[in-house]
N, C-alpha and C positions, 0 to 999 in steps of 0.2 A: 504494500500500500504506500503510495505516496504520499507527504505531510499534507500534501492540500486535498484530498481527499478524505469524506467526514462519514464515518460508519463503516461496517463490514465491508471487507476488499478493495480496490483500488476502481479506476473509472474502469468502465466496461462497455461496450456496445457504441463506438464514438469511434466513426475511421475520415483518415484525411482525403479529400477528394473532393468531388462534387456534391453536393447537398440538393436531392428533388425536392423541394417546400415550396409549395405556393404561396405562401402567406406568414405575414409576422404582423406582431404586435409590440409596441413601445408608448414606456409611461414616463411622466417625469416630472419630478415635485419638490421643495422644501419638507424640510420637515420641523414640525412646529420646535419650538422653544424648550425645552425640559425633557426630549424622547434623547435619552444615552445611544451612545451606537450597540453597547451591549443589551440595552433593552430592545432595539430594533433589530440584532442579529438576532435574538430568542425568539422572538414575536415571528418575523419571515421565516426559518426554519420550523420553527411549530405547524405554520400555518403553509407552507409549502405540501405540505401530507397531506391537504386536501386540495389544493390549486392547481398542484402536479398531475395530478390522476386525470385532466381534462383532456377530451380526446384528442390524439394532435401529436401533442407536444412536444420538440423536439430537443429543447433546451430554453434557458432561462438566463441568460445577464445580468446580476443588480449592480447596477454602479455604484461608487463611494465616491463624492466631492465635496468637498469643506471648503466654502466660500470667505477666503482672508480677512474680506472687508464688512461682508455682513453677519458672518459668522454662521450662516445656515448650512446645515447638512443637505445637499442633494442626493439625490434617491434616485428609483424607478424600476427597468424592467426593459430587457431587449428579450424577444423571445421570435422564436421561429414554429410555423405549425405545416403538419404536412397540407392541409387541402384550407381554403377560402370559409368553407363550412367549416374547421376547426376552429378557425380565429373567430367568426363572427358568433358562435358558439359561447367561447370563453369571453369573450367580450356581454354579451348577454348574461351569463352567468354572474360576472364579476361585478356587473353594474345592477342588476335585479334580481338576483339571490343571494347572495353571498355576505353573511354577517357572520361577525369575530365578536362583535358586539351587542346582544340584542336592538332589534328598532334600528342599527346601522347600516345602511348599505354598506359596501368595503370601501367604496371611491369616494363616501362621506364623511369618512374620518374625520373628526376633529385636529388629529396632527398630521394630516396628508393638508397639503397648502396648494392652492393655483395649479391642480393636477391638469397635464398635458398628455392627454394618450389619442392614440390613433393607429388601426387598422391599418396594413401595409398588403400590396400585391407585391411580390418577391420575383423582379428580372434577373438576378442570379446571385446564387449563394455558396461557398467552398472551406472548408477549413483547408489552410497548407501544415497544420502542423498538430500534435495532437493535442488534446484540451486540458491536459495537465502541464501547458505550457503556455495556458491563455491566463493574463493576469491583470490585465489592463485592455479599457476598451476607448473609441469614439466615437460619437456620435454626430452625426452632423444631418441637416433639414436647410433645403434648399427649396425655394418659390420659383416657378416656372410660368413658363405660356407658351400657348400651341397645346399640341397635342403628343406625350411624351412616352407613349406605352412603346411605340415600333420603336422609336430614339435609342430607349432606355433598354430594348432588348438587343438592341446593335450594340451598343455603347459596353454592355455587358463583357464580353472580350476584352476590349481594353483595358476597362479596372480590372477585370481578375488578374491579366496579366502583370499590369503595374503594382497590386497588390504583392505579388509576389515577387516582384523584382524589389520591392522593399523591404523582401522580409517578412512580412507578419506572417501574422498564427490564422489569420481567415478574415473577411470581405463579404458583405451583405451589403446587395445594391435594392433599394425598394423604391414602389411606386403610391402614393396617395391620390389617386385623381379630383374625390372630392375636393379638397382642399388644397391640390395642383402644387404636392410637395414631393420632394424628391430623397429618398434617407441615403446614409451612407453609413454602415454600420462597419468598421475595422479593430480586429483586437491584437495584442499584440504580448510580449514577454514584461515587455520594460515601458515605462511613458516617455521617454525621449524616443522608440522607435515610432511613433505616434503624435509627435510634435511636430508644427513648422505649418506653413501655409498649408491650406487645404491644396491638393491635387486634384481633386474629383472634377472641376468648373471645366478646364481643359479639355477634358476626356469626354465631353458633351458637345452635344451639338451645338454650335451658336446662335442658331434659332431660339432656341427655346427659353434662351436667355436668362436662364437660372442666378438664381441670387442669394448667398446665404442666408439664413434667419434663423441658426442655431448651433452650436459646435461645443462641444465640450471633451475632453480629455479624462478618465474617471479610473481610478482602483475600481476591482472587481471584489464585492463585497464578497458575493457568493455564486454559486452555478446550481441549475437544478439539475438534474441528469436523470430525467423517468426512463431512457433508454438504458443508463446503467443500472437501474433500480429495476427493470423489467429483466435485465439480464444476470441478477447476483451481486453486480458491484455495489460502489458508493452509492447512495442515490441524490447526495450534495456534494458538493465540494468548495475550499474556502482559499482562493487563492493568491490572497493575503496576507497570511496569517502565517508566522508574525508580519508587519506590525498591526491587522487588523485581525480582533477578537475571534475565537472560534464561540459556537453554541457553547453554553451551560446547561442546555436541556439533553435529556439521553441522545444519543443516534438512532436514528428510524430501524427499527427488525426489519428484514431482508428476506 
């Protein structure tokens, strides 16, 4: 088992290559005033043993960022699902079922702040490396016009390729049509391999004339892994840690 690996055996069922998923989801928020990071690592690991199990799921992101100036903890969730009907699925779940709190919705939280989530259509997705060497992520949300699905499925080649002439550990390109945004999801070992001007605007078409509206560089608080958790292994992993907390709550039975 490896150190960032959290419960019976090591990651399992997690190969480097192409990833078929249609669809991802990403969240992203403060978090109020007084929530510890060890209260909030207990709280998601608790509550992962029931979020996890939604159909789909192919893996989970939660990023860690601590804001120098305002002092908030950013949060959230990159997650990948195999089919359209998985995301939109867990999406309905998470917003009209799902309470940790009586009378709560989940996304009503009193410490979830100015939540940002949205549904993704996925033009291509690859890990180059294996997931106990993802430790750090990006994120980035780009505004568009025209019309960016064929664009973005061309365009797909290029990032994966430039992805991996950088090095990282894997590259999530997604599309938003509603709201005419563009993701770029990239993880990596270290956060300097993850620094430095965004790449992505290049590798687009000039039409479409995309425009940043989001970017962030983040620790990777934790990993869900229902495919290793379906297959014996870990079914989290915390690859962080040190210097970011492991659970204090048992590890999930296998």
């Amino acid at each position: 088992m490896t150190k960032h690996a959290y419960g019976p055996g090591p990651i399992k069922g997690y190969d480097v290559g192409p990833l078929s998923m249609e669809a991802a989801f990403t969240s992203d928020f403060p978090l109020a005033d007084g929530v510890g990071l060890q209260e909030i690592v207990d709280k998601q690991e608790v509550e992962r043993r029931v979020m996890d199990a939604r159909p789909g799921m192919y893996a989970k992101y939660m990023p860690s960022r601590f804001d120098p100036l305002g002092g908030r903890h950013h949060t959230g969730g990159r997650y990948l699902f195999e089919t359209w009907a998985d995301v939109l699925d867990y999406e309905r779940f998470t917003s009209q079922e799902l309470e940790f709190e009586p009378g709560v919705k989940f996304w009503s939280r009193p410490f979830f702040l100015d939540v940002e989530r949205y549904v993704w259509r996925v033009a291509g997705a690859h890990n180059f490396a294996p997931l106990d060497t993802h430790h750090v992520s990006r994120f980035e949300r780009l505004r568009y016009e025209g019309d960016a699905e064929a664009a973005l499925d061309r365009a797909w080649a290029r990032v994966r390729d430039e992805a991996e002439s950088r090095g990282l550990g894997g590259a999530w390109l997604l599309h938003q049509p509603e709201h005419r945004l563009i993701g770029l999801h990239t993880i990596a070992a270290a956060a300097d391999e993850l620094a430095g001007p965004s790449w992505l605007g290049p590798l687009l078409p000039a039409a479409l004339r995309a425009e940043p509206v989001f970017d962030r560089v983040s620790a990777l608080l934790s990993l869900w892994l229902p495919k290793s958790r379906h297959a014996g292994g870990a079914p989290s992993a915390y690859p962080m840690s040190p210097p970011l907390p492991l659970p204090t709550v048992a590890p999930q039975e296998v």
